[in-house]
ZAVO-289212 format. One line per field, with one value per residue (C-alpha): residue in one letter; x negated, y, z negated. Coordinates in pm, 1 decimal, decimal comma, always signed. Last residue first. Example, Ala and Ser with C-alpha at 12.3 -4.5 7.8 and 13.67 -1.06 7.14 Angstrom:
resn: (s  a)
u: (-1367,0  -1230,0)
v: (-106,0  -450,0)
w: (-714,0  -780,0)
This chain:
resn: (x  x  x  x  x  x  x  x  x  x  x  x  x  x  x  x  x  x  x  x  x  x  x  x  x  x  x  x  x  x  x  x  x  x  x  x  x  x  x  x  x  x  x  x  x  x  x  x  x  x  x  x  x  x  x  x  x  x  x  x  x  x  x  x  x  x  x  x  x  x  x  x  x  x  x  x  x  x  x  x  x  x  x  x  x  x  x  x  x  x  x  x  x  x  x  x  x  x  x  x  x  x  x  x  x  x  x  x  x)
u: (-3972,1  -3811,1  -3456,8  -3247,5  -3105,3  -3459,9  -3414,9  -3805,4  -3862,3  -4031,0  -3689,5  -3538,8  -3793,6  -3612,8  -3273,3  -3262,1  -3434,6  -3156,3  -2926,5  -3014,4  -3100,5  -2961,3  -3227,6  -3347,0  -3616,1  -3937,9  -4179,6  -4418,3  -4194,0  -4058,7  -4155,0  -4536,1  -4525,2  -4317,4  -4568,7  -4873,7  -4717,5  -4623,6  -4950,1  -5165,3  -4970,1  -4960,1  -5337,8  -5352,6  -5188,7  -5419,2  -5697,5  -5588,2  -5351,7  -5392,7  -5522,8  -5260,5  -4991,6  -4774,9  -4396,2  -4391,3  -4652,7  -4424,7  -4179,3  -4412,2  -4499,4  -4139,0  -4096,7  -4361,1  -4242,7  -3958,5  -3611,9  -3481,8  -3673,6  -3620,4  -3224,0  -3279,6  -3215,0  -2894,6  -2797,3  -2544,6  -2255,3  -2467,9  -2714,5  -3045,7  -3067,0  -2845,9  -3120,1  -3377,6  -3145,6  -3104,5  -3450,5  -3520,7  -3206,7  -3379,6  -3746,6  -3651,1  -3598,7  -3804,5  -4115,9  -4252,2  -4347,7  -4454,3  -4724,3  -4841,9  -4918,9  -5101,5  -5277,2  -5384,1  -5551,6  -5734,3  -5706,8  -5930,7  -6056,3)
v: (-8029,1  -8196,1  -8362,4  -8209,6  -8399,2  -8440,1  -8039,8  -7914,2  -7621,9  -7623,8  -7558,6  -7787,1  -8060,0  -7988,6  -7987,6  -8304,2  -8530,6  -8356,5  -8462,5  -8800,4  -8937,8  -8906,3  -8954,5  -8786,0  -8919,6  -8840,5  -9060,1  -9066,5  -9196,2  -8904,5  -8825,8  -8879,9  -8711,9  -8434,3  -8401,7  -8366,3  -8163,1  -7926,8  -7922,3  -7893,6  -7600,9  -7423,7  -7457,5  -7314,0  -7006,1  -6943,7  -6988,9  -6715,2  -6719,0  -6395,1  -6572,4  -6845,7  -6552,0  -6517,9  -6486,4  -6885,6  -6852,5  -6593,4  -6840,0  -7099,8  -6873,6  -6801,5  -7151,1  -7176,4  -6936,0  -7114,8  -6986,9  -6609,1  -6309,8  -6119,9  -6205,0  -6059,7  -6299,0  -6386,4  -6337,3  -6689,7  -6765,9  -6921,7  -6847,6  -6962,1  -7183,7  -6960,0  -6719,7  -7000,5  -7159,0  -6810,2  -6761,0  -7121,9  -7071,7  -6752,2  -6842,2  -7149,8  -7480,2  -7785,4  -7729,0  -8107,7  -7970,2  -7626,4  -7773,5  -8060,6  -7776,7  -7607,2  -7899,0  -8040,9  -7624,5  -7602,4  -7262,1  -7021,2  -6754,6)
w: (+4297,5  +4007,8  +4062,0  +3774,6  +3500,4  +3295,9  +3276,3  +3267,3  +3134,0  +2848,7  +2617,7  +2826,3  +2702,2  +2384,9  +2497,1  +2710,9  +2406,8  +2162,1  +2429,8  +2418,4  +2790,0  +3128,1  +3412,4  +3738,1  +3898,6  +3700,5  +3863,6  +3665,3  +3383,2  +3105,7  +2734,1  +2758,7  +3097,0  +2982,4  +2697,2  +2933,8  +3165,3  +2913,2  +2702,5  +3039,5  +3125,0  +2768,7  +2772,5  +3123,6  +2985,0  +2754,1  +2932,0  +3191,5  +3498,9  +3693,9  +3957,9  +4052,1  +4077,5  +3749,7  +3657,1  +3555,8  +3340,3  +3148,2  +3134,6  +3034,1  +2725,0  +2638,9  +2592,9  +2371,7  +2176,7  +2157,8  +2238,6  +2158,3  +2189,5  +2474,0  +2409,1  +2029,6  +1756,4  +1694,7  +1299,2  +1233,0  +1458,9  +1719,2  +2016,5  +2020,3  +2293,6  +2462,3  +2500,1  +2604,4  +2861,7  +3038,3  +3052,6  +3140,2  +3455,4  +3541,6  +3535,7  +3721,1  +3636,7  +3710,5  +3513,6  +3610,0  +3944,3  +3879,8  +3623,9  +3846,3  +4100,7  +3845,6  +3692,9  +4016,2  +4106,9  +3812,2  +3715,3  +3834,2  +3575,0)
């Protein structure tokens, strides 16, 4: 399957961090005094999804995955302006489109 090449470029834009720092996000995420899930399971499963996305070439990308996409870009879009410059906001806000990907304090790229 080819994915639609605006949606995949629009998808590594708005997912501003990397595998490691969304990996890394995702684990702490979930860490806390209660039963901690295990660190390849932690975060969202959607989260995990776009991390997996993340670790793919164009081509292996299947419909799946470019479900997840459009659903990311589309709610960091709804939750951000076009042009998303870097911007403080709730940290609730900042944690759950962290959980995506995208860190509204970090210039996309």
């Amino acid at each position: 399957m080819a994915v639609d090449e605006v949606l995949w470029t629009e998808f590594h834009r708005v997912v501003n961090m990397t595998s490691r720092e969304l990996a890394d996000w995702l684990r702490t995420r979930e860490a806390g005094t209660d039963d901690e899930p295990l660190p390849d399971q932690a975060g969202t499963p959607k989260g995990h999804h776009v991390l997996a996305i993340l670790g793919k070439r164009k081509s292996d990308v299947d419909s799946a995955d470019e479900a997840v996409m459009r659903a990311v870009v589309d709610r960091v879009h709804a939750e951000r302006r076009e042009d998303l410059e870097p911007v403080a906001g709730e940290a609730h806000w900042r944690r759950r489109l962290m959980s995506l990907g995208h860190d509204p304090l970090k210039p996309v790229r």
